[in-house]
C-alpha positions in Angstrom: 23.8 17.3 52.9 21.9 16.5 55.9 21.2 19.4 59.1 23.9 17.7 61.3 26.6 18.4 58.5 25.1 21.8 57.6 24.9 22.7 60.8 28.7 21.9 61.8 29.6 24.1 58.5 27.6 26.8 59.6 29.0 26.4 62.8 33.0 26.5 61.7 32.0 29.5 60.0 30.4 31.1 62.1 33.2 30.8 64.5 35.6 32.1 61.7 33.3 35.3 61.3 33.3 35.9 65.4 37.2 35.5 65.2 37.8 37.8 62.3 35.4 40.4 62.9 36.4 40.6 66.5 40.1 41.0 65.5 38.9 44.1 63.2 36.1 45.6 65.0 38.2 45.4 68.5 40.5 48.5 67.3 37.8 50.6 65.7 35.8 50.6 69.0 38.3 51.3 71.0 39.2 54.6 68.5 36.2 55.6 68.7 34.7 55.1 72.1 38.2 55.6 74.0 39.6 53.3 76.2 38.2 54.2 79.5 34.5 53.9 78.0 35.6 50.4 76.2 37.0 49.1 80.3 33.6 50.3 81.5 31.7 48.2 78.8 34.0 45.0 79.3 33.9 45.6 83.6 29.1 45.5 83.0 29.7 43.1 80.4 32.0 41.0 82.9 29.6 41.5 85.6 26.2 40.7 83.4 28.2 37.5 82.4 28.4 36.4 86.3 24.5 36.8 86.9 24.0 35.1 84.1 24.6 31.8 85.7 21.3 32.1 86.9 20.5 30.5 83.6 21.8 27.1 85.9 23.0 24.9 83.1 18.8 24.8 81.8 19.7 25.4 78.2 21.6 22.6 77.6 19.1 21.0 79.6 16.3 21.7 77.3 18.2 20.3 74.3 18.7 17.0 75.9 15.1 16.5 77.2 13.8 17.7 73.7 15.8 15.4 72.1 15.1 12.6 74.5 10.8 12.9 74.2 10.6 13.2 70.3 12.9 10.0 70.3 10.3 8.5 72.3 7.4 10.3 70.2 5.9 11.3 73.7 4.1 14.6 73.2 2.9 15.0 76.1 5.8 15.0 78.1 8.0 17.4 75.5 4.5 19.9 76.4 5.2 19.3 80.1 8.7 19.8 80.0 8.6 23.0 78.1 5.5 24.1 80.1 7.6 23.8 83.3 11.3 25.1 81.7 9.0 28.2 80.8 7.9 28.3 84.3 11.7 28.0 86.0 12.6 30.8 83.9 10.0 32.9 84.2 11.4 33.0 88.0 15.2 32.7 86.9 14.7 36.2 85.2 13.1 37.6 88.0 15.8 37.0 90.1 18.0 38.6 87.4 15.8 41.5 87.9 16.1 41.4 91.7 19.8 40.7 92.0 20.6 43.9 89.0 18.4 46.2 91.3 19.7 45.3 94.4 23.6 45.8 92.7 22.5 48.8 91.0 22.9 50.6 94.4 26.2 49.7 95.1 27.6 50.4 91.8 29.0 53.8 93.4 30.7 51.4 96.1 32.0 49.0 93.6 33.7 51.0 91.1 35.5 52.7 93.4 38.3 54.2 90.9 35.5 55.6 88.4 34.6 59.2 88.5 31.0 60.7 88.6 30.5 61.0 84.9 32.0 56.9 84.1 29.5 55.7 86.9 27.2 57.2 85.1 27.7 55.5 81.6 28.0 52.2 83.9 24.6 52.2 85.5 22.6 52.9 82.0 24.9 50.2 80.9 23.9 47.9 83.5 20.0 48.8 83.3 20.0 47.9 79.9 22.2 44.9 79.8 19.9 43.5 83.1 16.7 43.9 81.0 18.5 42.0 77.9 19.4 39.2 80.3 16.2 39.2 81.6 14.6 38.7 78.2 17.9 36.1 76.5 17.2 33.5 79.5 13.8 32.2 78.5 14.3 33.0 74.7 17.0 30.5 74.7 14.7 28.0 75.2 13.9 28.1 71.4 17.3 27.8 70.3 17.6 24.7 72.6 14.4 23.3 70.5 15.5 23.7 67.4 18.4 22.1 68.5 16.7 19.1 70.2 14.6 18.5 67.3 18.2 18.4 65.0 17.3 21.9 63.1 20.8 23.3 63.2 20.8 25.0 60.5 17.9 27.6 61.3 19.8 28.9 64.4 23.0 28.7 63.3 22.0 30.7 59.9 20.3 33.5 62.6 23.4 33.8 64.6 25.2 34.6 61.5 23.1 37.1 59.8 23.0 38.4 63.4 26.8 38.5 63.7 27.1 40.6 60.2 24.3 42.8 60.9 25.2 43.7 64.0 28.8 44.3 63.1 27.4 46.5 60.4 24.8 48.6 62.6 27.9 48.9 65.2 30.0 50.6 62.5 27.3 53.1 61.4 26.4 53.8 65.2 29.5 54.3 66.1 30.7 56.8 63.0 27.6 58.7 63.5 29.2 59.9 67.2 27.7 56.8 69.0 29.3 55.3 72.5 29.8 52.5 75.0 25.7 53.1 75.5 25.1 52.7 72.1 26.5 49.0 72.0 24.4 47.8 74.5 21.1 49.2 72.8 22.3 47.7 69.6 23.2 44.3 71.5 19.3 44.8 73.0 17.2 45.3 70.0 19.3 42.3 68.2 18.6 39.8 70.8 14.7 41.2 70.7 14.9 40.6 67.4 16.5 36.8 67.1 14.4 36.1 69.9 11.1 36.5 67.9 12.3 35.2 64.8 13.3 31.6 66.5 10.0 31.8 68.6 8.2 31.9 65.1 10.2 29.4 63.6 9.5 26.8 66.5 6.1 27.8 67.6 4.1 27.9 63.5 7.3 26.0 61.6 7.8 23.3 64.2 4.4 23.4 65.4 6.0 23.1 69.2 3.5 23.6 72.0 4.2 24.5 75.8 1.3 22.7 77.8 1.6 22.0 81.6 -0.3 18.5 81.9 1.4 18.3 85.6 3.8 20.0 87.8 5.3 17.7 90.7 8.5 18.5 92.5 10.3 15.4 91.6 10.1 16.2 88.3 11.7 19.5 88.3 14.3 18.0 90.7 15.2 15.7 87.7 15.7 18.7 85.6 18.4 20.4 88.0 19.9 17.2 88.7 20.7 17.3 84.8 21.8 20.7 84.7 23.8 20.8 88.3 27.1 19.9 86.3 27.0 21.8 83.3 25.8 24.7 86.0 29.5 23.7 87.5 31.2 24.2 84.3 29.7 27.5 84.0 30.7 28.5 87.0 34.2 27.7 86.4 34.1 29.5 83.1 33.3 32.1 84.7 35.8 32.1 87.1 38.3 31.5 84.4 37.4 34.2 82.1 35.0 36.7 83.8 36.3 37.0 87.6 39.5 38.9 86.7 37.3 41.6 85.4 35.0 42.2 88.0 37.9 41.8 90.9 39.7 44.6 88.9 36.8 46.8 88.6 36.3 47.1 92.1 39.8 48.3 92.5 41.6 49.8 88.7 40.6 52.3 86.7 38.3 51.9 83.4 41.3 51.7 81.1 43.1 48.8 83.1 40.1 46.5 82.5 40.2 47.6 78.6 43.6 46.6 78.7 42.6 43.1 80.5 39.5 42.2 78.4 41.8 42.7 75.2 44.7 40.5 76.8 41.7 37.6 77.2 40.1 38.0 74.1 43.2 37.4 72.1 43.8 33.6 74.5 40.3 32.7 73.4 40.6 33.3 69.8 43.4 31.1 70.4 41.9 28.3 71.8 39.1 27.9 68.7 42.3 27.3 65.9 42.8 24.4 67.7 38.9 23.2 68.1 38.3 24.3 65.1 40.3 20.8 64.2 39.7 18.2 67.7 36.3 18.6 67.0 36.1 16.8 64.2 37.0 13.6 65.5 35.4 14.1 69.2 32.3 12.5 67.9 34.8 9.1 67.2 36.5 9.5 69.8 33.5 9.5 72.4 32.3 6.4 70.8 35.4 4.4 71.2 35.1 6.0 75.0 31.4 4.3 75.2 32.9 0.9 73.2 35.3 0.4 76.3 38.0 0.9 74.5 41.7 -0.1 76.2 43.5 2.8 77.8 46.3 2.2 74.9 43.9 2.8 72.3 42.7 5.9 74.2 45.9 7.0 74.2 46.7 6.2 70.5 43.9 8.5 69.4 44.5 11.6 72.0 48.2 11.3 70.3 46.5 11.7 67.0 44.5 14.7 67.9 46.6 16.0 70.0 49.6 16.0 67.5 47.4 17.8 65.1 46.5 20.4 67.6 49.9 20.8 68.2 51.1 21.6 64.7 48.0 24.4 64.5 49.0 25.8 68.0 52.8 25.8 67.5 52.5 27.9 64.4 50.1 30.6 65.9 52.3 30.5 69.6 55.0 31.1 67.8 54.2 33.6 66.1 52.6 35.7 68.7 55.9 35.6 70.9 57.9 36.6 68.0 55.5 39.4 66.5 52.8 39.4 68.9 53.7 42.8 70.5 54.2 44.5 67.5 50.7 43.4 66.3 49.1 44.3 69.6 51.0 48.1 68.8 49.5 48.2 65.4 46.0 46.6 66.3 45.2 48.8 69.1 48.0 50.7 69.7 49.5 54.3 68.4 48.5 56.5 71.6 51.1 58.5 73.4 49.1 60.3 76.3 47.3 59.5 78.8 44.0 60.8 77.4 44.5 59.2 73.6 42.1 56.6 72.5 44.1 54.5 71.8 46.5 52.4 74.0 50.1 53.3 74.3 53.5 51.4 74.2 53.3 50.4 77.9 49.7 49.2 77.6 50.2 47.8 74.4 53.0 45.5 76.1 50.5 44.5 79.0 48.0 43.7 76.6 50.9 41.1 75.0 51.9 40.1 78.0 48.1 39.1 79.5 47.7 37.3 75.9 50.8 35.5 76.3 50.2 33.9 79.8 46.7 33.0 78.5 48.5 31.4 75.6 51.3 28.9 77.5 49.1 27.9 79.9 46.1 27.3 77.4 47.9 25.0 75.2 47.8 21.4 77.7 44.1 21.5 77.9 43.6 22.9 74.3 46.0 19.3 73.3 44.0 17.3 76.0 40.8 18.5 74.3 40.2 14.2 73.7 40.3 13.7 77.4 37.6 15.8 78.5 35.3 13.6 76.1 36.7 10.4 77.6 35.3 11.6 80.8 32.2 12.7 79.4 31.5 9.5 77.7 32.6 8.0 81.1 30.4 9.5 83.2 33.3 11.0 85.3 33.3 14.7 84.7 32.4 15.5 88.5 36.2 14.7 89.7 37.2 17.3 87.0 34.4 20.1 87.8 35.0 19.7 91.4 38.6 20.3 91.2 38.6 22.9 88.2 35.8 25.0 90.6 38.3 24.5 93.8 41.1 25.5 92.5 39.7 28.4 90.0 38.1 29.8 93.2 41.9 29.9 94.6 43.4 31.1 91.5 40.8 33.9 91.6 41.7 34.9 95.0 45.3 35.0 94.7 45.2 37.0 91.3 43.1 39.5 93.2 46.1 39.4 95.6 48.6 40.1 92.8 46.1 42.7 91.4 46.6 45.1 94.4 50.6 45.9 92.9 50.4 44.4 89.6 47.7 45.4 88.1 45.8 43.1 85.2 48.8 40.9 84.9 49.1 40.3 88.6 45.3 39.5 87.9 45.9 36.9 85.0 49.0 35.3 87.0 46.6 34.0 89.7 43.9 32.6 87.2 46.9 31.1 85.1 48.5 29.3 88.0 45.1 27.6 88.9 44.9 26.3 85.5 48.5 24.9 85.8 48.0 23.4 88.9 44.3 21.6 87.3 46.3 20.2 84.2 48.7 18.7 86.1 46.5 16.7 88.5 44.1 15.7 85.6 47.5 13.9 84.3 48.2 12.4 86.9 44.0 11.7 86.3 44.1 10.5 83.4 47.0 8.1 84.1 45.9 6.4 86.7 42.1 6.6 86.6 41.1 6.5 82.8 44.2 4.6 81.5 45.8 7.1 79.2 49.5 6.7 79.2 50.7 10.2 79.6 54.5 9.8 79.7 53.6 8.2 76.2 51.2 10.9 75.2 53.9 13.9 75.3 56.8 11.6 74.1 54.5 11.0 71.0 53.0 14.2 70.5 56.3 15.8 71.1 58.2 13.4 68.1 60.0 15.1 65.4 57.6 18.5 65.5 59.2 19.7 68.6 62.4 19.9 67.2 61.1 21.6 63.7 59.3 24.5 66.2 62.6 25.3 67.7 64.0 25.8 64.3 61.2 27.7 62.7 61.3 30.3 65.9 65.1 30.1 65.7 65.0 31.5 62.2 61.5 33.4 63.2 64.0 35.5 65.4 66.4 36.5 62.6 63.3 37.9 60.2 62.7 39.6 63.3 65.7 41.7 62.5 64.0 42.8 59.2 64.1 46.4 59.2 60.8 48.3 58.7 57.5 49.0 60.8 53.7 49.6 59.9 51.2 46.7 58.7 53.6 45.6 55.7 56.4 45.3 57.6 54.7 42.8 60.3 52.6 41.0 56.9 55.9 40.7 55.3 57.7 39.0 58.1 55.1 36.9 59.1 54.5 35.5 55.5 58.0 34.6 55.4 57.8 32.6 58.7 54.2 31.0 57.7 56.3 30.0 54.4 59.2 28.2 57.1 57.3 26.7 59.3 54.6 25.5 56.2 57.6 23.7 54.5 59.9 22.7 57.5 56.7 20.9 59.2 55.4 19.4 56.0 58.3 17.8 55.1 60.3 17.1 58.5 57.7 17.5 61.2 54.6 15.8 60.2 54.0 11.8 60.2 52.7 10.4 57.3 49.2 10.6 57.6 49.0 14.3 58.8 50.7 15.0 55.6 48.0 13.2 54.0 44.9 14.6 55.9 46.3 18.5 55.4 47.2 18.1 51.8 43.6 16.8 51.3 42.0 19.8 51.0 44.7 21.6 48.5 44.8 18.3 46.5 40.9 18.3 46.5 40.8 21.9 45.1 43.4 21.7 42.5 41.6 18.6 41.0 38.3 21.0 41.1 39.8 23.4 39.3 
């Protein structure tokens, strides 16, 4: 097996181990270093995430470049390039430096709902999560190397030993009496460490060298003009994921922005069961983007993907409307006063609710996934950063509107109307610019499933009425819908070939054994 397909493996499970260890860890954190310290950690780690987009899209940039000179077996200009990368960061993480000392003095400004002892835990936070930017910017570069020079399976075997062993070193930290501070020193001395093990690997293993043969202005204009887009794209992650965090922390109290950082880390795990799948056949799909093919062929394979997405994101939505809450209550709930750890009823229901919204209005672009590398292989991904950036700015304006009398969910109903208003458009986009037929698209991707998802929550809703609470209860009702929706969209849902391509792996098992 070559690096490319170890490398994707590594990388599926890697984003299996972040997903399930998040899901388990999230509750046991919040137990044990209270809600109003876990806010304060997701409000720094919120605000770290902003200045990070100093980082200007270069690490992408690095893999691209790398990629592009050993092709071309010119030496000379991978040294220069990296010589000059090293350079641009070495002034990107000063600025990180400036910009977290100049914002460490208005810290007591921001935070205005924190008392004296939770402004306290936020600036050691901050300090410490400043230096460990400072440092994860230019180390970076090696990870974009290894990548360049098609090593995926070094880095992606590091960031899953890291994953474990920090998960491992959180739960001993945290049992021996450790808090919120204590996750960010762990976070530190993990990154110090994966840091100098890639540097190692790339510097003696891969024998790379950093040698500035010339420094002109034109070339490192050609850099950023590289990197400006992806920069864009950060930006509007940002604003998409990070912005509700550090609008509420300048006006809520520590434990509304626990409550809002749960909400958004349950839409993002999400998103990656349907990626997870699209993925797969991106790589096809960009080629047949680069081959010109028709916009009915286009179309033809964003129905396949998209159908299959569907099926994966119809069983998990469904399922989180009809048992969500009462997973949220066992996950993180159980608290009944005010000064509990844990969250109670009410802000077990926000939390839900925040999910929920992220959910619904996720699922378009999760389905669309195909289009986005249509425009990428295109060359036409500035229309959609432009307008995603726009609009996202918007979005986060009006949810800080909402946030004034509704809290984090008057928050998330901003962002979530801006991405509403962005899919839309980008239909009307793709119609009439790239040549996917769109009416054809949902008629398609809508056939037969549809129908067997209204029945499966139909009869979801009557195991609902399944006496019982606790863990058992909520596994035993939702093994009884899996078992629905498994055998009602296998044998009446599914076309012929998704029967084929999900029985694959079963069938392929069964012979092993």
């Amino acid at each position: 097996m070559n690096q490319l397909k170890k490398g994707a493996l590594l990388t599926y499970l890697k984003i299996i181990l972040t997903n399930i260890i998040g899901i388990v860890m999230t509750p046991f954190i919040v137990s044990n270093i209270g809600k109003d310290e876990y806010g304060i950690f997701n409000a720094i780690g919120a605000l770290i995430g902003t200045i990070a987009l100093l980082d200007f899209g270069l690490t992408n940039t690095v893999v691209r470049f790398v990629a592009k000179y050993k092709a071309e077996k010119d030496k000379e200009g991978e040294e220069n390039f990296l010589a000059t990368i090293r350079l641009l960061y070495f002034v990107i993480s000063l600025l990180v430096i400036i910009l977290g000392v100049i914002f460490y003095f208005f810290i007591d400004s921001y935070f205005t709902k924190f008392n004296a002892q939770e402004l306290e835990i936020a600036k050691i936070m901050f300090v410490i999560l400043i230096f460990n930017l400072a440092i994860q910017l230019p180390g970076m570069i090696f990870t974009g190397i290894c990548k360049g020079y098609e090593e995926f399976v070094f880095p992606e075997s590091v960031g899953i030993i890291r994953y474990i062993l920090r998960s491992i070193t959180v739960v001993a930290v945290l049992l021996f009496g450790g808090k919120a501070i204590s996750l960010v020193i762990i976070d530190t001395i993990f990154n110090i460490f994966t840091i100098s093990v890639s540097a190692y690997y790339v510097l003696v293993k891969l024998k790379v060298k950093f040698k500035l043969h010339e420094l002109s202005k034109k070339y490192i204009l050609q850099i950023f003009k590289y990197s400006s887009w992806i920069f864009v794209f950060s930006l509007v992650g940002m604003l998409q994921w990070k912005s509700g965090s550090w609008i509420l922390g300048s006006m809520s109290f520590p434990k509304v922005l626990g409550i809002y950082g749960i909400g958004i880390a349950l839409g993002t795990y999400y998103g990656t069961f349907s990626t997870a799948i699209s993925s797969v056949f991106l790589p096809r799909a960009t080629q047949m983007a680069v081959n010109n093919a028709t916009g009915e062929e286009l179309t033809n394979m964003m129905i396949k993907l998209g159908r299959l997405s569907f099926i994966v994101l119809m069983y998990v939505l469904g399922a989180f409307i009809l048992y969500g809450e009462q997973f949220v209550n066992l996950w993180v709930g159980g608290g009944d006063s005010a000064k509990d750890t844990r969250y109670n009823s009410k802000e077990c229901n926000e939390i839900y609710i925040i999910a929920l919204m992220i959910m619904i209005a996720y699922t378009i672009p999760l389905l669309q996934a195909f289009g986005n590398s249509i425009l990428e292989a295109k060359n036409k991904l500035a229309f959609k950063a432009i307008l995603y950036l726009v609009v996202m700015i918007f979005g986060a304006i009006a949810g800080g509107i909402l946030a004034i009398d509704y809290g984090a969910i008057g928050m998330i109903s901003g962002l979530v109307l801006g991405w509403l208003v962005v899919q839309n458009v980008m239909n009307f986009y793709y119609h009439k610019k790239i040549g996917v037929n769109i009416i054809r698209f949902f008629k398609e991707l809508l056939h037969k499933s549809f129908f067997i998802v209204i029945i499966v929550v139909a009869i979801g809703y009557a195991i609902n009425y399944i006496p019982g609470e606790g863990w058992l209860n909520f596994i035993f009702k939702g093994s009884i819908y899996t078992t629905v929706f498994v055998v009602l969209m296998y044998f009446l849902g599914m076309l012929e070939y998704e029967r084929k391509l999900f029985a694959k792996p079963i069938v392929s098992l069964w012979k092993r054994k």
